[in-house]
N, C-alpha and C positions, 0 to 999 in steps of 0.2 A: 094668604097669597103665596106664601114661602112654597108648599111643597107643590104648588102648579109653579113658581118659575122653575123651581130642581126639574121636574119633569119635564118643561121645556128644553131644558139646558142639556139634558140626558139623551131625549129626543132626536137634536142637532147635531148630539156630537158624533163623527163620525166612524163607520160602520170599519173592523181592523181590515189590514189589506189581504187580498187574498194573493197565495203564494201557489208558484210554480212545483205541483208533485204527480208521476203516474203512477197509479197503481200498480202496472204491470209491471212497472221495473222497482219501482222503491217498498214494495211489499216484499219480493222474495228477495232481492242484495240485503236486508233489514232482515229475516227470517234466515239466510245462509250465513250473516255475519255470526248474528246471537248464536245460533246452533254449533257454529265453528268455534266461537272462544268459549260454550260451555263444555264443549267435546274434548276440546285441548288442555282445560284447566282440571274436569273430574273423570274424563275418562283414559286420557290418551297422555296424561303428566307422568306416570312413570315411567314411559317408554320414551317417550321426549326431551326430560330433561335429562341436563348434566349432570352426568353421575358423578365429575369432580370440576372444580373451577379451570375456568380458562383465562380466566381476568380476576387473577387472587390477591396483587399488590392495590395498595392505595397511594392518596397523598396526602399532605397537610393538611388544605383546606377540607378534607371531610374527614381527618380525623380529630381536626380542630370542634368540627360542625357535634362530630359525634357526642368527642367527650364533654361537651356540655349538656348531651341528657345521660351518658352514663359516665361518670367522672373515673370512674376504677377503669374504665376497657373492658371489661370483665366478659369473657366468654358465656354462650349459653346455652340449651340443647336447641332451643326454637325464638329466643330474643326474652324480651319481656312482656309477658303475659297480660297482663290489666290492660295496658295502651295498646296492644293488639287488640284485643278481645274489642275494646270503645272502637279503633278506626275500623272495625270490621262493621258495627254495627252503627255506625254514622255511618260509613262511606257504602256501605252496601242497603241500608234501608234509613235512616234519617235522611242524607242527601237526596236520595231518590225521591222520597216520599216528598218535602218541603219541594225540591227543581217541580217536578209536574204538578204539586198542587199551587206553588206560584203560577206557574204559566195559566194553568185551569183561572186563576182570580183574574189574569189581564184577559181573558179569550170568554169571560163571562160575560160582557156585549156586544156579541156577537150574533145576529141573528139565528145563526144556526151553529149553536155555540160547541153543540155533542162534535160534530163533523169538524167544524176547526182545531179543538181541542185534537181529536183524533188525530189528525196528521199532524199539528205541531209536535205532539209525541212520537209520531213516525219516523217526523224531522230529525228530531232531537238523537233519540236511539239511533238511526241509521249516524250520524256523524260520532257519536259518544262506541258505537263496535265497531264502526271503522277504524279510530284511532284504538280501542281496546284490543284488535284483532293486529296492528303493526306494533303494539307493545308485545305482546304472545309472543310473536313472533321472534324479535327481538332477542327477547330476554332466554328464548331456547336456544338461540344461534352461538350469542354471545357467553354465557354463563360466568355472569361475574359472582363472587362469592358475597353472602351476607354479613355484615356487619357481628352482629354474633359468630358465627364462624370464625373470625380472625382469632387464632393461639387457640384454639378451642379441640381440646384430644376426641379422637375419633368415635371413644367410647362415649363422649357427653353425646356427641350427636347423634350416635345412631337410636338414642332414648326418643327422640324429638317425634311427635304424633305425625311429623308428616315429612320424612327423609326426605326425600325428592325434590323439596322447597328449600334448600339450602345457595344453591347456586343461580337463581334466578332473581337475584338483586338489581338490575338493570335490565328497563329502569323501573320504576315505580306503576304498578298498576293501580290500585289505589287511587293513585295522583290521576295519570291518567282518564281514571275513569269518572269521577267526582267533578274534576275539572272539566271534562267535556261533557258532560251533562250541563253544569251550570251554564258554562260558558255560550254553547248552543241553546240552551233556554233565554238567554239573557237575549242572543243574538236573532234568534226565531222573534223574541218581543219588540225586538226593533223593526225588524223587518216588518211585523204584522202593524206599527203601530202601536202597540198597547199604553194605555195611558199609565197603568205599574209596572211596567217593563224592567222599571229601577231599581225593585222592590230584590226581582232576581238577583242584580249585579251588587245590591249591597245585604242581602241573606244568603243567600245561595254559595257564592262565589265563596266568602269566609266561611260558610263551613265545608268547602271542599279544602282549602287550607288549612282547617285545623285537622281534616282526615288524613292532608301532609303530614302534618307537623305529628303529628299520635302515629303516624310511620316511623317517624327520626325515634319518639322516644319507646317505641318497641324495640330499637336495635337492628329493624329490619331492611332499614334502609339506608345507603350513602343520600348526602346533601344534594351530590351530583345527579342521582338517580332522580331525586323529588325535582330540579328544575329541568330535566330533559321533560320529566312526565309531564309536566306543568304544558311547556311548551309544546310537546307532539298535542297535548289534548286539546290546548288551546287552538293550535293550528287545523287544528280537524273540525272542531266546534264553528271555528269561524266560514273556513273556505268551502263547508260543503254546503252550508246553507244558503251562503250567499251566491257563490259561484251555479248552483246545482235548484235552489231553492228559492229565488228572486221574487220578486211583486210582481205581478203578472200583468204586464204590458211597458218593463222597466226595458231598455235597449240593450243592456247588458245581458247575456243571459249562457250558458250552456245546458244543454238535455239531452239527454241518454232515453233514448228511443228502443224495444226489442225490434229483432231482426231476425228471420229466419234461421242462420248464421250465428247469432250471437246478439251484438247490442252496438248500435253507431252512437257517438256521441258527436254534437254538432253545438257550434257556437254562432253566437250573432250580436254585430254591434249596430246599430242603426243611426 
């Protein structure tokens, strides 16, 4: 009898909720984000960046932060190599890969699980390059210098495989971008209902924090830079889903509609 009640019980339970997305507008702002922060990070970086720091002092609290992964201070042409190398390769495909096949395990009873899944990943990316594309931004305006960098002669760094990355320590994209991934995975699983929804907030979320933390101990980032990032990413993860991305029939709601002209956005509380 056991596996006719599971079937019953699977049955009954209910169908995830369906969310508020157009295609006509959340396919290309999602397709001109991604293109815009690949453009700026491998095409358009050395004409972009700071070619010297503009934000070159620190303070206690992150050199406090620091020297507890690198206890000497110790200058370097590009940081330290091993914990760069892991946060790249967590944070740019481990994280990835674990956030959307999480989500994929809550949106598998779904009746039409290919298309849900499809746009929760829409979701997800469009909030995770919005905030990826105000860090860019950012970090070219501002040009605080790197961690390594500090006391560091001119000849160590010009060795460095990729000069141009020297002054764009603030803040953290990494952080940024790991953190809004999960975060808007976790927060899409709410929204949809998913019965593992939790699964994200307690896998996902730590290892976008350990993609933090293997920042700090490459050298290539201030403390300060990993809790801005944390925070722009988080804030992005949360507000565009919810604000932009709602249950569909919830009273809350804003949408961005195309217009001849451009794009209206309209809100509504009932």
């Amino acid at each position: 009898m056991l596996p006719f009640a599971l079937a019953a019980v699977l049955a009954a339970s209910p169908a995830p909720h369906r969310l508020k997305w157009d295609p006509r507008v959340d396919l290309p702002v999602t397709g001109v984000l991604g293109v815009g922060w690949l453009v700026s990070e491998f095409a358009l970086k050395p004409q972009l960046a700071p070619k010297a720091c503009t934000w070159c002092g620190t303070n206690g609290f992150d050199t406090a932060v620091r020297r507890a992964f690198n206890p000497t201070l110790a200058p370097s042409a590009s940081g330290i190599r091993p914990a760069a190398t892991a946060s790249d390769i967590l944070g740019f495909v481990g994280v990835p890969l674990l956030t959307l096949g999480l989500d994929a395990l809550g949106a598998k009873d779904a009746p039409d699980f290919l298309k849900t899944w499809a746009v929760d990943v829409l979701i997800i990316l469009e909030a995770t390059l919005s905030a990826q594309v105000v860090n860019q931004t950012v970090k070219f305006l501002v040009g605080r210098g790197r961690p390594y960098t500090v006391d560091a002669p001119a000849e160590l760094l010009e060795t460095a495989r990729d000069p141009h990355d020297h002054n764009l320590s603030f803040f953290s994209g990494h952080t940024t971008f790991t953190i809004g991934l999960a975060v808007s995975a976790g927060t899409v699983g709410l929204l949809r209902g998913y019965k593992l929804a939790w699964l994200t907030w307690a896998v996902a979320v730590p290892a976008a924090l350990t993609t933090a933390t293997l920042r700090l101990a490459a050298d290539k980032h201030w403390m300060t830079d990993i809790l801005v990032g944390s925070l722009v990413g988080s804030a992005f993860a949360v507000a565009l889903p919810v604000l932009f991305h709602g249950r569909e029939g919830d009273p809350l709601s804003l949408r961005v509609s195309p217009t001849p002209n451009g794009v209206t956005v309209a809100g509504t509380f009932d």
